[in-house]
N, C-alpha and C positions, 0 to 999 in steps of 0.2 A: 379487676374492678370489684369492689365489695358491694354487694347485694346489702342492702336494707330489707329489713322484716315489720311487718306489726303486727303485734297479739291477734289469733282469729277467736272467735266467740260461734261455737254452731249453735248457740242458745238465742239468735240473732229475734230482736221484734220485728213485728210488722204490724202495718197501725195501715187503717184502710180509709182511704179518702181520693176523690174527685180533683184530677189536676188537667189544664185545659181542654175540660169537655162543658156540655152543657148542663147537665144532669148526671146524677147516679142510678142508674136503671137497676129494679128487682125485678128477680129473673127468679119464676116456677119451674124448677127443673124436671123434665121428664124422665121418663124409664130410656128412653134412646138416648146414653151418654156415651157419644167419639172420646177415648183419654187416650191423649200422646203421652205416655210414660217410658221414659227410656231411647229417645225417640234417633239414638245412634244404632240400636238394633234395627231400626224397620229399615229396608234396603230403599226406601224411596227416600229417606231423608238425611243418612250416613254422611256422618260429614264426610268421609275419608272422598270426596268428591272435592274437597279445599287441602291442597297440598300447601304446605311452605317449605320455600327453598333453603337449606343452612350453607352459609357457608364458613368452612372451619379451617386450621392453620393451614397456611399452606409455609413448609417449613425449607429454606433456602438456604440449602447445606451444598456440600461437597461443590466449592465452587472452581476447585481448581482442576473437576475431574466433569466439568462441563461438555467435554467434545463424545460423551459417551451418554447423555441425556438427549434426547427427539421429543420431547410434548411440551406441551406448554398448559397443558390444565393443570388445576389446583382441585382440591377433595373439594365433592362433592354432596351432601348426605341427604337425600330426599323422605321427608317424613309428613305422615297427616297432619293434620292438626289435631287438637287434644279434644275427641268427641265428649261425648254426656258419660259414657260409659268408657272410662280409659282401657278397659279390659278389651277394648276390640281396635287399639290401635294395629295401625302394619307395622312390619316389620321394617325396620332402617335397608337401604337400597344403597349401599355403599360402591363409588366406582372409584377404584383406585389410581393416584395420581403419577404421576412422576414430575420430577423437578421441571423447572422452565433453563434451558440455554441461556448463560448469562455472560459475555464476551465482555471484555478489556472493565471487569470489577473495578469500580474506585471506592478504595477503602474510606478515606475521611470527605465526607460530607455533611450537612444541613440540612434536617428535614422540614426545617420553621418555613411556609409561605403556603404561596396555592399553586397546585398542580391539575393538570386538566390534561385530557384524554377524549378529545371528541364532546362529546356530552354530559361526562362524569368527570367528578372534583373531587378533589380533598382537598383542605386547609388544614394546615399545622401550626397551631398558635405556642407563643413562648411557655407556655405554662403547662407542659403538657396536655392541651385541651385538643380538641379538632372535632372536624367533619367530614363526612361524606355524601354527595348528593348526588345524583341522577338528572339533575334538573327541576323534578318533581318532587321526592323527597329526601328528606334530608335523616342522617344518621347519626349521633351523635358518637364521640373517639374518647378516647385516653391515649397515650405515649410516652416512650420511655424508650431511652437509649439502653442498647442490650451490645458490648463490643464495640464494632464499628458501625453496628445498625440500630434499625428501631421498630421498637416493639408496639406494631398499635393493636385497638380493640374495640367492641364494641357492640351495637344490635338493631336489628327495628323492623319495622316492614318495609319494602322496597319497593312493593306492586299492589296494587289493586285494581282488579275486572269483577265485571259479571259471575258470580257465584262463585268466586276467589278470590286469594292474597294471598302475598309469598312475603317469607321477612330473610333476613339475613347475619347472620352470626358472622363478627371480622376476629380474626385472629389470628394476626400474622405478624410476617418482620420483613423490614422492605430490604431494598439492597437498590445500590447504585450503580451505573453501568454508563457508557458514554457515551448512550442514547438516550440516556433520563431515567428516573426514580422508577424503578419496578415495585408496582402493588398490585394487589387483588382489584378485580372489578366486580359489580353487580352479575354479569352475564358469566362470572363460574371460570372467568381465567384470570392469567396474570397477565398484568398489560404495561407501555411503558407511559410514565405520566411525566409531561413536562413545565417546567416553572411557566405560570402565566400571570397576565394581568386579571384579577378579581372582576370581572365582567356582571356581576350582578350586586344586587341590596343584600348581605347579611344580617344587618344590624340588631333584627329578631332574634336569630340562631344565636349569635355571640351574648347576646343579653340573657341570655338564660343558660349558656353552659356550663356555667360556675356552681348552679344549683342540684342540690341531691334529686335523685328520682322522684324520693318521698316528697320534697318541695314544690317540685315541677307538676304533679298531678293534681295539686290543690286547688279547689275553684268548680266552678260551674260548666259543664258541656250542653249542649242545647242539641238537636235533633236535624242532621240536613238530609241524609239522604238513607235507602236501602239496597246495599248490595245484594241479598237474597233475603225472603223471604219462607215466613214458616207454613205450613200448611193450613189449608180451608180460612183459616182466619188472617188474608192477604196483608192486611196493615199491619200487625201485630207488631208492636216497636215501642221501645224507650223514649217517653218525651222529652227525657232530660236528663243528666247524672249530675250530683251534687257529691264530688271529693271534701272530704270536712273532716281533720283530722285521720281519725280510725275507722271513719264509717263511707259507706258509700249510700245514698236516698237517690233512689227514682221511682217514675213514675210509670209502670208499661202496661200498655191496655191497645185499646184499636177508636180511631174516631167513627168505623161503621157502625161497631158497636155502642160507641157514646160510652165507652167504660175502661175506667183504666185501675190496675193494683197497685198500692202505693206498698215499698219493700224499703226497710232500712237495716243493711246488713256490712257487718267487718268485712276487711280484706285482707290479702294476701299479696306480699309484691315476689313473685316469682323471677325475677332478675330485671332488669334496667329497661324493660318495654313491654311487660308481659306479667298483669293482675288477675287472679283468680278470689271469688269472691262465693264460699262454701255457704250451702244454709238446706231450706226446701223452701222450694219458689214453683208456687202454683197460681194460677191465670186460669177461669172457667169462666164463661159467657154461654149464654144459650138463643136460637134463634128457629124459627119455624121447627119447633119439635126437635131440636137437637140442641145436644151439650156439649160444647167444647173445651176440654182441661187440659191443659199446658202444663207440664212438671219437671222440672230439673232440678240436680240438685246442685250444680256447681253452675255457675256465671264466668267466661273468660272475656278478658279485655284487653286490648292492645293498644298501646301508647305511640302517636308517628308524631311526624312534624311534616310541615308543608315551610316555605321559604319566609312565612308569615303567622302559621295558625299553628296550636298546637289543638290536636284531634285523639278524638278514642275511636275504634271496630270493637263496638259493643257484639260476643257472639251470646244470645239468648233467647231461648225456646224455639232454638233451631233458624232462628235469624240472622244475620249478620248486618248491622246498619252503623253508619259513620255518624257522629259526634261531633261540633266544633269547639273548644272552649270561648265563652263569652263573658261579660260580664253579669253578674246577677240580675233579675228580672224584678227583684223586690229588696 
């Protein structure tokens, strides 16, 4: 899958205005100024406390020397997430795999339909398209016959809890067996998937899988909920993102505060669900003798899909909060 790019600009503006609050409050700032600068060094706020899961080829070779294979996991690569400061990611946690057991192989088959595994799906559309879902979300594919199999791929987030998310990297080639379509799952193995009837609404997903990345992130995200927050300053959160071309505009501030910084800066598409948006992004507010400055200098964003919605995991100023796309408010 080819990655799409857009020019970055670290010369990015920033024009300061009031977006739903009631007021623009000035603020006399004292000698007692809190500055979170860096805020992946301080061990209270590290992100490496948000893991995502990857999962990578799992390669289905030596099929006819099967009876000397015992596992059935696929690679697994556990990494942080990309803090403020990438100089202090961890180190890749590699557990190494072995093939899965694959009895009575049939060579020529069909990967076009839906196949299901308990709670988890794929569909393989004629045109090389597809998906992956869990139920909850959903994954977008490519594929491509490779031999006698198929070559699928793809990316996203697959989880999200309380002061976490995990996403998932597919990169694999199925194989058939005379128990059903062997593919990768969410939960880190390889499992067998069988032809089913389509038991849910796709209509969403299919309507937009023919669209570039670049296309698909266009438009308006609104504000629904926060899976972690930043410090002292509890709300601190994105009102909104506006995708618009090459630029991304929002608004992040706090309603305690009654103050929000308006930032309009490039982006970066980092591969097929995952935006990084370079600049310096500073947020100060002050309250009972104290100053509060917020400073990063990078923005990450993650692109998922739900069976209906397409959403962003805005991570900023050590926040983490979910996005819906809607349509514009004006």
């Amino acid at each position: 899958m080819t990655n799409g790019k857009l020019n970055k600009d670290n010369n990015s503006s920033y024009v300061d205005q009031s977006f739903g609050c009631d007021e623009r409050l000035e603020f006399n700032y004292p000698d007692d100024t809190q500055e979170f600068t860096n805020l992946s060094q301080d061990r209270e706020f590290q992100h490496e406390e948000y893991e995502e899961t990857k999962k990578t080829k799992s390669k289905l070779i030596q099929k006819l020397l099967t009876a000397f294979i015992a596992s059935t996991f696929t690679l697994v690569s556990a990494v942080s997430l990309i803090p403020s400061d990438s100089s202090n990611q961890a180190n890749n946690q590699i557990i190494e795999p072995e093939n899965p057991i694959v009895n009575d192989v049939i060579e020529e088959y069909d990967i076009v339909g839906f196949w299901s595994d308990g709670n988890e799906s794929y569909r393989f559309l004629q045109n090389g398209k597809g998906y992956y879902t869990d139920g909850k979300y959903f994954i977008l594919l490519d594929w491509e016959k490779v031999d006698n199999d198929y070559h699928y791929y793809g990316g996203g987030i697959n989880e999200i809890e309380k002061n976490s998310f995990s996403f998932w990297n597919i990169d694999a080639t199925s194989t058939m067996s005379s128990e059903g379509l062997i593919l990768n799952n969410s939960n880190h193995f390889v499992s067998t998937f069988k032809k089913a009837e389509l038991n849910f609404d796709d209509s969403f997903i299919l309507s937009i899988l023919d669209l570039s990345f670049e296309e698909r992130i266009q438009g308006f995200y609104e504000y629904q909920e926060t899976v972690s927050v930043s410090p002292d300053v509890s709300d601190l959160k994105p009102s909104y993102y506006l995708f618009d071309n090459q630029t991304i505009s929002t608004d992040i501030g706090s309603d305690d505060y009654h103050y929000y910084e308006h930032f309009v800066v490039d982006y970066e598409i980092l591969d097929n669900y995952q935006i990084k948006a370079t600049g310096e992004f500073i947020y100060e507010v002050s309250r009972d003798n104290h100053t509060y400055r917020y400073i990063n200098n990078d923005f990450y964003y993650y692109y998922f899909l739900t069976q209906d919605k397409e959403c962003i995991l805005a991570d900023v100023f050590s926040g983490k909060h979910i996005l819906y796309k809607t349509e514009l408010p004006f």
